[in-house]
C-alpha positions in Angstrom: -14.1 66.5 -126.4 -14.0 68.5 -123.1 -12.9 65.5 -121.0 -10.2 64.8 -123.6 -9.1 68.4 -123.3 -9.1 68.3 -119.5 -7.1 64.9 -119.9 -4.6 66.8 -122.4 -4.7 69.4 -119.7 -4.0 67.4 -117.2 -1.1 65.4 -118.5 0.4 68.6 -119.5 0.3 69.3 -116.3 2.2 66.6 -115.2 4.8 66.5 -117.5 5.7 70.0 -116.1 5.4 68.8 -112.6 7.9 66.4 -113.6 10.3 68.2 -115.6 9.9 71.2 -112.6 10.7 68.3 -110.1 13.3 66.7 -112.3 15.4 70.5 -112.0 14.9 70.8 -108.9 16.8 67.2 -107.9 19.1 68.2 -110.4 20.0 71.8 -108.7 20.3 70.1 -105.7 22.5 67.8 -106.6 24.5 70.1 -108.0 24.7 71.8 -105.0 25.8 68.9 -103.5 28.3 69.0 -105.0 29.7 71.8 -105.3 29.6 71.8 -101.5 31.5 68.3 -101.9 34.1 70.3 -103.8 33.9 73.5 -101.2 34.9 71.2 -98.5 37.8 69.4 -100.4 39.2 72.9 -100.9 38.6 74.1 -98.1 41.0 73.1 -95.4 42.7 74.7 -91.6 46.3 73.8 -93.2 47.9 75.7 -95.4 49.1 73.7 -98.6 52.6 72.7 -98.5 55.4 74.8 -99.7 56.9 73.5 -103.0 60.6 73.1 -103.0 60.8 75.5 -106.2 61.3 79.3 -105.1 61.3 81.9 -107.9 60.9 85.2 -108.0 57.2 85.0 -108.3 57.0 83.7 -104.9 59.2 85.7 -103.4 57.5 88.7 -104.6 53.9 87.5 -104.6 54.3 86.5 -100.9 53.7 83.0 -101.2 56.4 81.2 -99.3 54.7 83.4 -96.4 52.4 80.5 -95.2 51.2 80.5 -91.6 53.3 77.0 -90.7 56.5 78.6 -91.5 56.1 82.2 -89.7 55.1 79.9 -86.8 58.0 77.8 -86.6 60.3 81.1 -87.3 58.4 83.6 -85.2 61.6 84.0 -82.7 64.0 85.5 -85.4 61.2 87.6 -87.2 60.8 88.9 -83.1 64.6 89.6 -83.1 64.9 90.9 -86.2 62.4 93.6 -85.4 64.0 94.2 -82.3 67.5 94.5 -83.7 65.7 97.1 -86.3 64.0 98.8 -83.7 67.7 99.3 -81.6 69.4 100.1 -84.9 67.2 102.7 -85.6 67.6 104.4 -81.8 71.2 104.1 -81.8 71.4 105.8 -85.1 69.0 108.3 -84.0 70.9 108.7 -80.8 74.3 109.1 -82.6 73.0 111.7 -85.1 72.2 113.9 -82.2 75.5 113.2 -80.2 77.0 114.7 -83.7 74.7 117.6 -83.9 76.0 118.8 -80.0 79.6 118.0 -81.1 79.5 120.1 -84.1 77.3 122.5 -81.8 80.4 122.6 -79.1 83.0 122.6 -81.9 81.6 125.9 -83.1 81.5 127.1 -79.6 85.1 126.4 -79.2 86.4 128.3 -82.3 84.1 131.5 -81.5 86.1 131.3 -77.9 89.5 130.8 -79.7 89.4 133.6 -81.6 87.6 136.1 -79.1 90.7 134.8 -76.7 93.1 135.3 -79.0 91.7 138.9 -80.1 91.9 139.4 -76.4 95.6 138.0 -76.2 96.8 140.5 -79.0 95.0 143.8 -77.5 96.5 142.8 -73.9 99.7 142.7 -76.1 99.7 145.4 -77.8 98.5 147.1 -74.8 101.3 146.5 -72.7 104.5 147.3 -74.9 106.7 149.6 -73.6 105.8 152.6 -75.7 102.7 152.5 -74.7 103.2 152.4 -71.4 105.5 155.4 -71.2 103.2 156.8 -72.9 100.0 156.1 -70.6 103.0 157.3 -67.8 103.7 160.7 -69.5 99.9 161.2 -69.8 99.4 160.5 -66.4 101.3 163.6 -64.2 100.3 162.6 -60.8 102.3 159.2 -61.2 105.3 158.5 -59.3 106.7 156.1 -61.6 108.9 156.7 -64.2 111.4 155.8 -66.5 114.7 154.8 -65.1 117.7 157.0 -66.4 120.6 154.0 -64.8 120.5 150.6 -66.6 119.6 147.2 -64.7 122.5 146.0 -62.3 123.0 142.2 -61.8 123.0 141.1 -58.5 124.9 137.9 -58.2 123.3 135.9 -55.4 126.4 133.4 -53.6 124.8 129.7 -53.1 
């Protein structure tokens, strides 16, 4: 009976042998494959752009593929560099304002401190106020004239 256990035994053993050997050619082909299907996927071009363009796309950033920013990479340059001058020129404008306003508010302080200035040289030179500054002043030769103006008339 031992040798017919050891033959059970053995034939046990190499029915497992064979089913672990069976898996294992059936793991590998699977890998296969799976790397059969990896490199049908997996390709250098990008896949071509459907006709179709929905909002989807648009916003999922599919109609982005690397063959059309090549073949349109001189008016995304442009573009940027029109942005980028927009944007200096705008910046460059809003300061050109600010100095204008700046000056403008410069200009109406001087207005009105020249005409403040305009009506105290006025008022300081009417007549009464003169005589008066005249009368105050007793060392002065000048003073009012008692005869009125005479009109020379001056032959041509």
């Amino acid at each position: 009976m031992a040798k017919e256990d050891d033959i059970q035994l053995e034939i046990e053993d190499l029915v497992e042998e064979e089913k672990v050997t069976t898996e294992v050619e059936s793991i590998k082909e699977q890998t296969k494959k799976t790397l059969q299907k990896i490199k049908e996927n997996a390709k250098e071009e990008d896949p071509k752009f459907s006709s179709t363009m929905t909002l989807r796309t648009i916003l999922g950033g599919d109609f982005l593929t690397a063959q059309m920013v090549r073949h349109h990479i001189g008016i995304i340059v442009l573009i940027v560099v029109f942005a980028i001058v927009y944007v200096a020129f705008r910046y460059q404008c809003q300061q050109d304002m600010i100095a204008i306003d700046k000056m403008e508010k410069e200009l109406l302080d001087a207005k009105y401190k020249a005409l403040s200035s305009n009506s105290t040289l006025t008022e300081k030179c009417r007549e009464s106020h003169v005589l008066d500054a005249l009368k105050n002043n007793k060392d002065s030769v000048l003073h009012v004239s008692d005869q009125p103006p005479y009109i020379i008339n001056v032959p041509e």
